[in-house]
Each structure stands twice: as C-alpha cells, then as structure tokens.
LOVEXRO-574565 format. One record per residue (C-alpha): z, x, y; residue in three letters; residue number from 1. Coordinates in nm, 2 decimals, decimal comma. Layout:
N
zz;xx;yy;type;seq
Z;X;Y;ala;NUM
...
REM end
This chain:
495
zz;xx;yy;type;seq
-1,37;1,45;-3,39;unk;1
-1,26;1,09;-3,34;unk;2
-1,53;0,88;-3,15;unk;3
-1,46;0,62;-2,91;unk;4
-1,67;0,35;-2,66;unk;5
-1,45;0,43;-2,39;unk;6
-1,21;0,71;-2,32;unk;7
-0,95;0,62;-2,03;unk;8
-0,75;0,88;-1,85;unk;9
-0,48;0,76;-1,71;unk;10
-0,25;0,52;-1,77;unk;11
-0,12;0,37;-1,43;unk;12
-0,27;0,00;-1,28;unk;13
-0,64;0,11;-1,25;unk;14
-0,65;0,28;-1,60;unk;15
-0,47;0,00;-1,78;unk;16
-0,64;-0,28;-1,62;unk;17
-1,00;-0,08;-1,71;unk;18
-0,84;-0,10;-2,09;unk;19
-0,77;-0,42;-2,10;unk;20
-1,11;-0,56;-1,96;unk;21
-1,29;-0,29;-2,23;unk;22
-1,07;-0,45;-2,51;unk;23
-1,19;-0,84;-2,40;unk;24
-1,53;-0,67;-2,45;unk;25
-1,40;-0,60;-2,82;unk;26
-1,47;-0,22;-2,73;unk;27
-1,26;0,06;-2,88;unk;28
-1,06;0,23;-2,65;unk;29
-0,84;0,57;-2,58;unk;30
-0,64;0,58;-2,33;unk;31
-0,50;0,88;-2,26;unk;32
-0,16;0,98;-2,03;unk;33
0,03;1,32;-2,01;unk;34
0,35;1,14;-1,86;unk;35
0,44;0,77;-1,76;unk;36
0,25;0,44;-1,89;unk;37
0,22;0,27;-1,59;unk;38
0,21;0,61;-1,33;unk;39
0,31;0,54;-0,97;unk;40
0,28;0,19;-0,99;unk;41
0,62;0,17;-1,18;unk;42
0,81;0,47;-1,10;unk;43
0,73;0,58;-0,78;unk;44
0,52;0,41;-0,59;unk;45
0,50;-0,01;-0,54;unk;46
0,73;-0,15;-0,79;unk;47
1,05;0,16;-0,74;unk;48
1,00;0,15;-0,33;unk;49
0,96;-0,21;-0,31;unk;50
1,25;-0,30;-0,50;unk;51
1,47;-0,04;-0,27;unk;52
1,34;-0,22;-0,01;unk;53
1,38;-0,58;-0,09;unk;54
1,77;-0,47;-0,16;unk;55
1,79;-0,35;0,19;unk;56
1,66;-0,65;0,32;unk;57
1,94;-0,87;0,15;unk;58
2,21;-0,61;0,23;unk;59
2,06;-0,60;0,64;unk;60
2,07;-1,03;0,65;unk;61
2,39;-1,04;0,51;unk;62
2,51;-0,80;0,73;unk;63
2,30;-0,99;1,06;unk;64
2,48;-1,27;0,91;unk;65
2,86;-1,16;0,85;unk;66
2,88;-0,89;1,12;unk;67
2,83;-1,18;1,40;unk;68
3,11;-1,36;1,36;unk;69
3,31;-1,05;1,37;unk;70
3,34;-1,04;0,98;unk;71
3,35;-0,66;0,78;unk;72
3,08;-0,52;0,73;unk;73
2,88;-0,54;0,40;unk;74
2,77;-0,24;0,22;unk;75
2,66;-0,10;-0,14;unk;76
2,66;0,21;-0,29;unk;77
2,38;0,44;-0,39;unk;78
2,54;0,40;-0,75;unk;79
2,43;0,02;-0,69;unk;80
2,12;0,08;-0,55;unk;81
2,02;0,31;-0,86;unk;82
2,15;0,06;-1,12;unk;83
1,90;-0,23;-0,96;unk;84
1,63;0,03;-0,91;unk;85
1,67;0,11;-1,30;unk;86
1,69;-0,24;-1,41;unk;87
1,38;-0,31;-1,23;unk;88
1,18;0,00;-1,35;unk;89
1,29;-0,06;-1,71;unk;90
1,18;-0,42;-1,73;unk;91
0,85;-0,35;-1,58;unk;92
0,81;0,00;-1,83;unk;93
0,93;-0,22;-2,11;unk;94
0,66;-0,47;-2,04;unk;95
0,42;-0,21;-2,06;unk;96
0,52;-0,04;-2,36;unk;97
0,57;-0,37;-2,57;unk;98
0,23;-0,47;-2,48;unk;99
0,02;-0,17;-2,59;unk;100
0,23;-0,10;-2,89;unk;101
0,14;-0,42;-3,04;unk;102
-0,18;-0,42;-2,89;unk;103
-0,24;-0,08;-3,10;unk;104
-0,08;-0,25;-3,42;unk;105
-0,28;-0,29;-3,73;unk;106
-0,10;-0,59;-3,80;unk;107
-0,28;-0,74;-3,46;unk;108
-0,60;-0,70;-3,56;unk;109
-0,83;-0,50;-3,50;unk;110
-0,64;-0,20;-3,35;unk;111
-0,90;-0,12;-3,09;unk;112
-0,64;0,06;-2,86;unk;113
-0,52;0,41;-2,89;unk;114
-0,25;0,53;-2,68;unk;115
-0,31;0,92;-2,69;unk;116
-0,04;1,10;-2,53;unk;117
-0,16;1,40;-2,35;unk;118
-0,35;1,59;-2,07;unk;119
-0,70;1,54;-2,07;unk;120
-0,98;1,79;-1,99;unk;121
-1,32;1,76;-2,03;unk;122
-1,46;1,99;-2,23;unk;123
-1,87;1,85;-2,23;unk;124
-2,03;1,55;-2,06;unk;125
-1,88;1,31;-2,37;unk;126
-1,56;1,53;-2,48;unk;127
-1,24;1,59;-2,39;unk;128
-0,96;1,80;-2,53;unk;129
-0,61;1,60;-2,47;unk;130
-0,32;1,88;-2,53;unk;131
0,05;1,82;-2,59;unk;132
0,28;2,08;-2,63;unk;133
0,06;2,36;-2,72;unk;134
-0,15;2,15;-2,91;unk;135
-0,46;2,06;-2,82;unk;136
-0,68;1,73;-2,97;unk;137
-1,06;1,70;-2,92;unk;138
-1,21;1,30;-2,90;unk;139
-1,54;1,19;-2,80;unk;140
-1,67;0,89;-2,60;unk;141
-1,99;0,69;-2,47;unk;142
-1,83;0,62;-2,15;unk;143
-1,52;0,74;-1,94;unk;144
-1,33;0,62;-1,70;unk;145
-1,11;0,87;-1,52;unk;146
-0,77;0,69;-1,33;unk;147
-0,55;1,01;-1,29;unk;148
-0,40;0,89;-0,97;unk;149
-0,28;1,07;-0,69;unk;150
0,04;1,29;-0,61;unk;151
0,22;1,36;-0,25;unk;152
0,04;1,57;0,03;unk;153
0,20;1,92;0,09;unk;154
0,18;2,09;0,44;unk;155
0,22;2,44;0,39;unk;156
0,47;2,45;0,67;unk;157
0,70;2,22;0,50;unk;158
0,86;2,39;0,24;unk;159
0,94;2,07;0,08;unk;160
1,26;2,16;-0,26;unk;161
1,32;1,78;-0,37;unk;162
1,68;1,89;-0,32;unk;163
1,74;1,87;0,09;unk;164
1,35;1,83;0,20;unk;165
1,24;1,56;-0,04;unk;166
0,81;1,42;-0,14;unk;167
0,74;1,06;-0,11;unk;168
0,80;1,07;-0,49;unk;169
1,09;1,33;-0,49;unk;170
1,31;1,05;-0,25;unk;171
1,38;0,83;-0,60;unk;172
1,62;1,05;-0,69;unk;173
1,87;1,16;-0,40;unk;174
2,25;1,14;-0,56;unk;175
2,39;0,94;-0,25;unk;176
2,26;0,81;0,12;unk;177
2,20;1,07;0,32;unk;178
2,42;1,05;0,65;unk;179
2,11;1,15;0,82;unk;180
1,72;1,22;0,75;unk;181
1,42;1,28;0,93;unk;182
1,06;1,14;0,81;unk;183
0,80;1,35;0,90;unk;184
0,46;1,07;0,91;unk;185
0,50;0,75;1,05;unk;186
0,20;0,57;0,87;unk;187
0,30;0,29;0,59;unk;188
0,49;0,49;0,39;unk;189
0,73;0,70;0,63;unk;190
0,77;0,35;0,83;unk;191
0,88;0,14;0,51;unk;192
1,11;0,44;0,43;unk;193
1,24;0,45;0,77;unk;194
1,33;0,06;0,71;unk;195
1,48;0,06;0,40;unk;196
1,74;0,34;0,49;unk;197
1,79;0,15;0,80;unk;198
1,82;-0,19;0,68;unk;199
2,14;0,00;0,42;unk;200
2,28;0,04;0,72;unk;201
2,44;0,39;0,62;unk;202
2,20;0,67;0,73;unk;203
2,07;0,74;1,07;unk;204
1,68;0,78;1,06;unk;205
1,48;1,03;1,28;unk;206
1,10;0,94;1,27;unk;207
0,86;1,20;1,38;unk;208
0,51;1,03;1,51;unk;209
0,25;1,22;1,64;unk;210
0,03;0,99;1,81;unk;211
0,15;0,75;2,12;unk;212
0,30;0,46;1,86;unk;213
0,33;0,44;1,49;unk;214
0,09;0,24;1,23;unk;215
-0,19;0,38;1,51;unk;216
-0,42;0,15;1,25;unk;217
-0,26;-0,19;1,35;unk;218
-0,28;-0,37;1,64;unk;219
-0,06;-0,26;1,91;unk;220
0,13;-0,60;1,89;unk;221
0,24;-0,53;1,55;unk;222
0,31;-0,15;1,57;unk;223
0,53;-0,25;1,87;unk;224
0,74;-0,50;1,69;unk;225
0,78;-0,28;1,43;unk;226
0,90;-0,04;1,63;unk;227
1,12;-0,26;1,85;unk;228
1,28;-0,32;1,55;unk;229
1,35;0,04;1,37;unk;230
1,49;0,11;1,70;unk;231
1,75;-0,17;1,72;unk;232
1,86;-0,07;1,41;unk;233
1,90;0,31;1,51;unk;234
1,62;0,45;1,41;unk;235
1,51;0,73;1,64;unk;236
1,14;0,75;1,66;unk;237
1,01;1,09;1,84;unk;238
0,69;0,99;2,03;unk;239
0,39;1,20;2,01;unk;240
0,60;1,45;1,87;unk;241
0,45;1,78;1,68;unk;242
0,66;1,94;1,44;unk;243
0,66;2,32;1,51;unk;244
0,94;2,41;1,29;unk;245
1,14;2,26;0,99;unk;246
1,40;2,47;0,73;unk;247
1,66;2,42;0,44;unk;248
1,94;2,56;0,51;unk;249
2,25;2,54;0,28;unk;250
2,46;2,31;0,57;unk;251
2,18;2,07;0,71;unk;252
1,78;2,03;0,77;unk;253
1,67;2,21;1,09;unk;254
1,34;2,11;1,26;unk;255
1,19;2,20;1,56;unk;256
0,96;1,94;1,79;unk;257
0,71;1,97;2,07;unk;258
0,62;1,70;2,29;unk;259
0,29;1,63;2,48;unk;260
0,47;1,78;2,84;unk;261
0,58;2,12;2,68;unk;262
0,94;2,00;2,64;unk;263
1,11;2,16;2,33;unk;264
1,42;2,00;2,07;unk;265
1,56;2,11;1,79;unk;266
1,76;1,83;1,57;unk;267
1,99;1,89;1,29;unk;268
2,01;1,65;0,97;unk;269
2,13;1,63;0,66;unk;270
1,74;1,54;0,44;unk;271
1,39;1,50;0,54;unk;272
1,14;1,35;0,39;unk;273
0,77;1,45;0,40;unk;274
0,56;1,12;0,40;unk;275
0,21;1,23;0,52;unk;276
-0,05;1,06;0,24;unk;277
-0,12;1,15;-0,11;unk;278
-0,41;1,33;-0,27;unk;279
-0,63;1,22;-0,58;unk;280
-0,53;1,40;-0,90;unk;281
-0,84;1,55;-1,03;unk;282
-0,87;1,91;-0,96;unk;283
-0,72;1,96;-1,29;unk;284
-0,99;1,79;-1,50;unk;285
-1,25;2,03;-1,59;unk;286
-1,48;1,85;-1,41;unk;287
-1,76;2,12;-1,39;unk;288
-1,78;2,10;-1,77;unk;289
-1,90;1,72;-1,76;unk;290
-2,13;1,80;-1,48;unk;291
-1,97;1,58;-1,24;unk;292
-2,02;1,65;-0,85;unk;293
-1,79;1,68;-0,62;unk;294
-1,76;1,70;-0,25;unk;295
-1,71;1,96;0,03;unk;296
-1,31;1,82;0,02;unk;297
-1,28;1,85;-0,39;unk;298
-1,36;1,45;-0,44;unk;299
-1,54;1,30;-0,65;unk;300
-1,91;1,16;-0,53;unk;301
-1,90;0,84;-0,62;unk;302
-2,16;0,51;-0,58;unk;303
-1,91;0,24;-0,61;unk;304
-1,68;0,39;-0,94;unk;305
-2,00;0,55;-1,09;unk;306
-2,02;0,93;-1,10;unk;307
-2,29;1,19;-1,08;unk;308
-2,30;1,11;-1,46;unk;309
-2,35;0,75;-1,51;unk;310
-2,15;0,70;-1,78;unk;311
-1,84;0,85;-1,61;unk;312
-1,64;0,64;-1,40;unk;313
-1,35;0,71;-1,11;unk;314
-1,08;0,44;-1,05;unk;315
-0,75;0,38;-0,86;unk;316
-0,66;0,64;-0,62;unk;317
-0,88;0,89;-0,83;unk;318
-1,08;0,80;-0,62;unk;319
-0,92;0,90;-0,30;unk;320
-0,89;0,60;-0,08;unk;321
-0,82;0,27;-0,08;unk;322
-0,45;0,36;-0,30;unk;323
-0,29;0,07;-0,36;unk;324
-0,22;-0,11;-0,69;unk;325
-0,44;-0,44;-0,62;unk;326
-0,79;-0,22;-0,56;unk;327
-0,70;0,01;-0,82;unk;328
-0,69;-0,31;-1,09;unk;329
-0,99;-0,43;-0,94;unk;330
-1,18;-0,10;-0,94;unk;331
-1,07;-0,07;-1,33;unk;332
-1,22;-0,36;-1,38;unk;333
-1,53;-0,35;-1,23;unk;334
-1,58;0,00;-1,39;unk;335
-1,60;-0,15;-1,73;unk;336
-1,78;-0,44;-1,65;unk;337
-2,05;-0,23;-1,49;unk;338
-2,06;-0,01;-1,77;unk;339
-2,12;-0,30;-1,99;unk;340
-2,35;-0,52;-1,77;unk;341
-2,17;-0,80;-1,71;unk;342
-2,11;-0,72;-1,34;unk;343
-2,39;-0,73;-1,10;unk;344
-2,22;-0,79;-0,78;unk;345
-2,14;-0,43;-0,59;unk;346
-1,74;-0,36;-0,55;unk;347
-1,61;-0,49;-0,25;unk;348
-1,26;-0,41;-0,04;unk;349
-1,30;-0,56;0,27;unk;350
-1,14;-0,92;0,21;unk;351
-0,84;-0,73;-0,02;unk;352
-0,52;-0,82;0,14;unk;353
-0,25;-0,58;0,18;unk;354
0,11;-0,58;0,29;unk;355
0,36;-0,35;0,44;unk;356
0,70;-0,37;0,42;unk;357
0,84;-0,33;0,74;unk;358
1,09;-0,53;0,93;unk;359
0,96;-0,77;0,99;unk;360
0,72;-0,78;0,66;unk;361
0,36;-0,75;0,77;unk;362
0,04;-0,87;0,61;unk;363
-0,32;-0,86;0,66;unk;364
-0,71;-0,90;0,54;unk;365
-0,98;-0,84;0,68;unk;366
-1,07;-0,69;1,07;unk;367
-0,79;-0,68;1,34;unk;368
-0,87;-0,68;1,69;unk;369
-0,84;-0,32;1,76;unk;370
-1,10;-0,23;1,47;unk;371
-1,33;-0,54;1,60;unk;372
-1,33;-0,40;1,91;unk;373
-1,42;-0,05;1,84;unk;374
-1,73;-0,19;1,62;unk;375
-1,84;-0,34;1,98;unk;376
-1,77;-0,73;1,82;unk;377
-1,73;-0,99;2,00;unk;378
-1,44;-1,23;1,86;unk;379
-1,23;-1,45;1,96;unk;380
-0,82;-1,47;1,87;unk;381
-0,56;-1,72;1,82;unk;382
-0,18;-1,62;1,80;unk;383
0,13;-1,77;1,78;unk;384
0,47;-1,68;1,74;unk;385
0,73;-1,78;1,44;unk;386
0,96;-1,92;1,64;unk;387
0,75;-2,20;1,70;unk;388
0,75;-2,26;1,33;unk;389
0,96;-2,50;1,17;unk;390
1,04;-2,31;0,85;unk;391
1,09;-1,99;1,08;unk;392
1,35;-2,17;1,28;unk;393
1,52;-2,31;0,93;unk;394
1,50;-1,98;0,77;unk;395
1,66;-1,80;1,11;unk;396
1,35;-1,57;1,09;unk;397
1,18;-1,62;1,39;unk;398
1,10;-1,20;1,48;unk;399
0,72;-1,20;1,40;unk;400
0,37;-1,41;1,45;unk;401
0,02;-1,50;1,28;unk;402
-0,28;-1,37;1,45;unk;403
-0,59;-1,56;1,39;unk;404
-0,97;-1,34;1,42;unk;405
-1,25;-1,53;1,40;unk;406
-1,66;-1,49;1,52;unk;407
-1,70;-1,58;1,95;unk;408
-1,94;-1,83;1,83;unk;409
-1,95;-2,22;1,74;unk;410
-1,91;-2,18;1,37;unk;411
-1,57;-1,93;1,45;unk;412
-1,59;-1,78;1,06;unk;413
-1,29;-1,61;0,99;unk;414
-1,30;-1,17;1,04;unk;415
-0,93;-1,20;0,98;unk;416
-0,58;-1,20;1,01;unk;417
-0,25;-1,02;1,05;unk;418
0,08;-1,20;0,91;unk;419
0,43;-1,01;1,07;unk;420
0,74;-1,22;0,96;unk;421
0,88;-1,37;0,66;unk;422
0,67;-1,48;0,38;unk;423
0,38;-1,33;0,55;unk;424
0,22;-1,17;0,23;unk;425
0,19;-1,56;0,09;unk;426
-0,01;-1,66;0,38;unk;427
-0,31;-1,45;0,39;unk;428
-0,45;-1,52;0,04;unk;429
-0,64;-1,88;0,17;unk;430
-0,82;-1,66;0,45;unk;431
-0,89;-1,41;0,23;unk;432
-1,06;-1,65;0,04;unk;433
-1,24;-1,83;0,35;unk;434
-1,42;-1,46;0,41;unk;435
-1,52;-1,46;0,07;unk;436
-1,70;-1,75;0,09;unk;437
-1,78;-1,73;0,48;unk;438
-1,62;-2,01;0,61;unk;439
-1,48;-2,15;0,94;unk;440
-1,16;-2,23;1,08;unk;441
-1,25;-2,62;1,11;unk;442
-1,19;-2,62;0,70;unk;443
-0,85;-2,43;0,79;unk;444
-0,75;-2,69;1,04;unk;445
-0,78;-2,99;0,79;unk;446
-0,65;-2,85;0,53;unk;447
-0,30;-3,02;0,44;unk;448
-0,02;-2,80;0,44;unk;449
0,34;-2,86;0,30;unk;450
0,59;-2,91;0,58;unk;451
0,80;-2,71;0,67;unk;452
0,62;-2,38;0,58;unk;453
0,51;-2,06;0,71;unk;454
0,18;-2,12;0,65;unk;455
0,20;-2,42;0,89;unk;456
0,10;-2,14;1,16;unk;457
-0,21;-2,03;1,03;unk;458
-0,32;-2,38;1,09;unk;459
-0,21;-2,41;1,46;unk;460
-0,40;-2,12;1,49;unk;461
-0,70;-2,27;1,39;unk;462
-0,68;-2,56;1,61;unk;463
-0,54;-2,38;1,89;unk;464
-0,93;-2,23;1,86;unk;465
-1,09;-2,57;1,83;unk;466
-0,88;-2,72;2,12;unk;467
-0,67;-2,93;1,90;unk;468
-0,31;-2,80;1,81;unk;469
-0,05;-2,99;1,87;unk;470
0,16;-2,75;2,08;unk;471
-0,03;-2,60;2,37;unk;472
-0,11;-2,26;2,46;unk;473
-0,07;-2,33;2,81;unk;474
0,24;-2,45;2,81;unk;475
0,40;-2,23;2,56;unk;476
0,20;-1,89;2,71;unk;477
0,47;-1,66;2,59;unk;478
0,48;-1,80;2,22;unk;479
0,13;-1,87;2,21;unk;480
-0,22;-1,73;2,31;unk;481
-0,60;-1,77;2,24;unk;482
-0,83;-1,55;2,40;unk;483
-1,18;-1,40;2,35;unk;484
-1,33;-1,06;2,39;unk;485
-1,69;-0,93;2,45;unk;486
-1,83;-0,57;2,44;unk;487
-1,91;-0,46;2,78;unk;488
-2,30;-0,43;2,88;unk;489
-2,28;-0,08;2,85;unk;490
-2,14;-0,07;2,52;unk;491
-2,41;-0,27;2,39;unk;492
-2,74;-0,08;2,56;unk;493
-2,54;0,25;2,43;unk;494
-2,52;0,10;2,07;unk;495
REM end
C-alpha cells in the first residue's frame, strides 16, 4: 500500500490550493478526484457562470448603446455563447492540467505529486480505497484533507430532469435560449441567473421570491436597485410568492404560486431553473470508518478545518458554508499549514470580500447596516451615489453607490462596505485591508487616489464622515447621505 504525508480529496480550488501549499512544504502528496480537476470552480460554478455573465453584460451595453438611437438590435446566438463559454473553460482546465502534469513529472524533480483519479472512501482513520471503473486502489496517509465540494439542493417537490426543469449546474448545457424560464430562489445565484438571461435580451425571466424582496441578506438599498433593475429589463419577480405546484410537461413548464393574501396563479414557460443553495458532498465518504463526527444535519464537526480526528481536515464547501472560491483557497491553505505548524493565527472570514454579479455588479466586506443593526451596534454610515463620480459619469455607469460603515465613535474604524456599480469588486480590497489591520477612515481620506476612478468615492465617503468632502451632503441630499444609528434603550437593557 503506497504511503503518503497527505492525501487530498478533491481536486477543485480548496483541494488544489491545500496541494500546492503541502508541496512548498516539500511534502508528498495524493490528490485524489473522481471527475473534473478543478470541480465547480471551472465548470460550473465561478469561472462557467461568470463568463456567461460578463458576455451578457457586453451584449446588454451595446444594445443600451445602439438601441437608443433607433439602431437594430444587437443579439448573439446560444451557438456563440457556448463557443466563448468553451474557450474560457478550456483555457482555465488547460492551465490546470499543464500544471500538475509537470508538477507530477520525474523530470521536475522530485515528483511529490500524485494525481490519483478516482472516488475516495475511507476505509480506516489513515486509509482510503480510491476505485475507478470497478477497480479499486488502497493508499495510506499521515494526514487528510477532504475538499469534495458541494452539488445543487433538491426539493422533493421539484422534479428537476436537466432537460425542461434544469439544477444550478444542469443550466450549462441548455441547446438554445429559452423563450421563457422561471427561477425558483432569488438569493445570489437565481438573481445572477435572472441577469444574465436578461441582460441576452432573448428570454423573459419569471423570478419566484419568497420573502418581501430578494438578496433579504443585503441592505434594502441594494436589493432594491437590484431589483429596479431586473424589472426594467422584464424580469418578473413574484413577491413573497410560495410555490405550491411546478411540472414538465412535454409543451411547456407549469407552476403554481400562492401569495401572502390567499390569491392563486398558475404561469406557463418554456424552462425553470431550481436555484435554492447547494449541499456539501460528503455523505458518500465512509466517514464512520475514520471515526469522524458529524452533526444532527450530516456535516462535518469541525474546529476551524480540523475534524473530530485531528489529522483530518475539511475544506472549501465540504465544509458547508462559506462556498465560494476565495475561502475555499484560503481554508486549503490554512489546513496544511496547521497541520504542519506553521500557522498559529485561527481562520478568519469576516474581512473576505465577495461579489455578486448583478446589474449593477455588487461588492462587499465586512458588516452592512442591516446586520449591524440586528447585533444592537451602533455605527455610523456614509453613502454616495456614482453619478457623482467622475469616472462613473465618463464611463456612462452612473446606476449604483458606495456605502461606507464605520464605528459611532471618534476613531470611526471601518465595519464595512458595500460597492453596487461598475468596478465595484476593485474597490473593496483597501477596506478589507483597513479591518484587518483596524484602522480608521482618516488614513482612507488621505490616501491619494488616481483621478478619475471609481474608487474616488470610497474616499468622499470617508470625508463626508469627518466633515470634509468636497461635495456636500446637504446640498446634494438625494446623491449623498451620512447618518448614524444607535440601538434603542431597550435593546441594550434586554441584551
């Protein structure tokens, strides 16, 4: 049986970063994957929805563009679209596969990695048996690390064919636009859906939400603009809607809805899509042989990325939450250099920025106003709106706004920030760094930004909070804002 200091299983972001780090280590690695180097990452997930979407965008300003001053028009084909989303995945995969072929090569070295194709299952606390097409392999390690990713949620109810009711990973490969769809979920994934067919311009988009406005997470600023903007573009979003009913049937998708007042409607179209979160992929993994503890929901205990067994790790969305790309690398890493001792410091999300990409494109780190205010924190806020931004105005991009949370104190340190325009995933890495290292908007506010620039707002809204910006809040009261906001007495003798 062929030993190894660490056994990885899976080979998407979280499990290849965690082999990479082990290798800088000059550890000997497997790392194990039944399908796809590279997992949801590549395929279907970041990279395959983002590069749908950032062709929509193009295709939606040319057509903002052309279409007002009375020109044709513009449109692509699904042909198109499938040749670019191709192009993309294959340059990505072929990065990949270059890399950890001639990492594994004798001719580089020391040929620590091993690429073992398979699905793994543990069969003891340091073994696993990987089998491929009937055949099963047995390898031992010191440590694991298991990164096996998630797959789409099912609702029973949903009888969900990947032929006319499609997953969130089943969508990749329709044959044409649908003239029609519903999205069942309006959180990230069924709103960036619901954008990108929108933004083609050739499918009308039903959107079935069942709380009062959709991203219910975000502020209600952003959700509204969002929404403001799905809906000028003909999306129909069905408000605190619950879906009773949906079927396949061999001329259209039939669904059923009941709203809050009793009201009834049934609504034909030609897909759906069922977009309502994904689940960790480790039911599968013979966990009960390594002794590894789960909870009353099937997940993994965890203490940071460590196990019930100490020298078995869970990464990525493995571990349930948290599932996107960025945390998943970061968890990787951190799982070997714990294992290894070189990192002390406990794993940290809360200054990891993320975007979603919306119309307009929205970013964030750290605490919004809504969550600030259900923790009972006082904090004050600073916002102001992109068409008071040069670059904005240049660009014709003036839908969106930076929104500045900081401490109701004298120092102000930075809680943090939401980013809903263009270029807003480029402006929140400086604030994430701030939090890091726990500092005020005052350093914000002298910093020297290039002109013109997005990022010219987050500074306005820094001195808009010190009293200093150079347009006024007062004056411009639709466009820009600062206010404050306390818990009330009762909240804070109750807490």
């Amino acid at each position: 049986m062929e030993h190894f200091d660490l056994c990885v299983i899976g080979a998407g972001p979280a499990g290849h970063a965690a082999a990479m780090r082990a290798l800088d280590m000059g550890k000997r690695v497997a790392l194990v994957e039944k399908d796809k180097v590279g997992g949801t990452g590549i395929y279907n997930g970041a990279l395959a929805s983002k590069t749908l979407w950032e062709l929509s965008q193009r295709v939606a300003s040319a057509n903002e563009t052309i279409c007002s001053r009375g020109r044709e028009r513009f449109s692509v084909t699904w042909e198109e679209v499938s040749r670019t989303l191709d192009e993309a995945v294959f340059e990505r995969k072929y990065l990949y596969a270059c890399h950890m072929q001639l990492l594994g090569s004798p001719d580089k070295g020391v040929n620590r990695l091993h690429h073992l194709r398979g699905e793994a299952v543990f069969q003891g606390p340091h073994q696993v048996g990987i089998t491929r097409e009937g055949r099963t392999t047995e390898i031992s390690a010191d440590h694991f690390i298991i990164a096996t990713g998630s797959r789409p949620r099912v609702i029973p109810t949903v009888p969900v064919d990947e032929k006319r009711i499609f997953s969130s990973d089943g969508i990749f490969h329709l044959q044409d636009f649908p003239k029609s769809i519903v999205i069942i979920g309006a959180g990230v994934i069924g709103c960036e859906f619901a954008t990108i067919f929108s933004n083609f311009g050739n499918t009308r988009v039903h959107l079935i939400d069942r709380a009062e406005r959709i991203l219910p997470f975000e502020d209600e600023d952003v959700s509204e603009l969002i929404a403001q903007n799905l809906q000028r573009k003909g999306v129909v979003i069905h408000h605190r809607a619950q879906l009773e009913r949906i079927t396949a049937e061999p001329d259209a998708v039939r669904y059923v809805l009941r709203y809050d007042d009793g009201t009834t409607e049934e609504v034909a179209v030609e897909k759906a899509l069922l977009s309502v979160g994904r689940v960790a992929n480790v039911d599968r993994l013979g966990l009960q042989n390594a002794g590894v503890a789960v909870d009353e929901r099937g997940s993994i205990a965890l203490d940071g990325t460590s196990t019930s067994q100490p020298h078995i790790h869970a990464v990525g969305d493995a571990i349930g939450s948290n599932m996107l790309v960025n945390i998943g690398e970061l968890e990787g890493r951190h799982a070997v250099e714990s294992i290894w001792g070189t990192q002390k410091s406990t794993l940290k999300h809360a200054n990891a920025g993320t975007i979603m990409f919306l119309d307009p494109e929205v970013a964030g780190v750290g605490l919004s106003e809504q969550e600030c205010r259900k923790r009972g924190l006082a904090h004050r806020t600073a916002r102001i709106d992109y068409s008071c931004l040069a670059r904005a105005i240049a660009m014709r991009r003036t839908k969106g706004f930076f929104k500045l949370v900081v401490t109701d104190d004298e120092d102000m340190h930075v809680l943090g920030m939401r980013a809903v325009g263009e270029h807003a995933s480029s402006a929140i890495q400086a604030v994430a760094l701030m939090m890091e290292h726990g500092l005020g908007v005052r350093v914000l506010a002298e910093l020297m930004h290039p002109h013109p620039s997005i990022t010219e707002g987050l500074q306005e809204c820094a001195r808009m909070l010190m009293g200093t910006s150079i347009f006024k809040p007062e004056v411009f009261g639709d466009r820009m804002r600062c206010a404050s906001w306390q818990p009330s007495p009762q909240a804070i003798q109750a807490a």
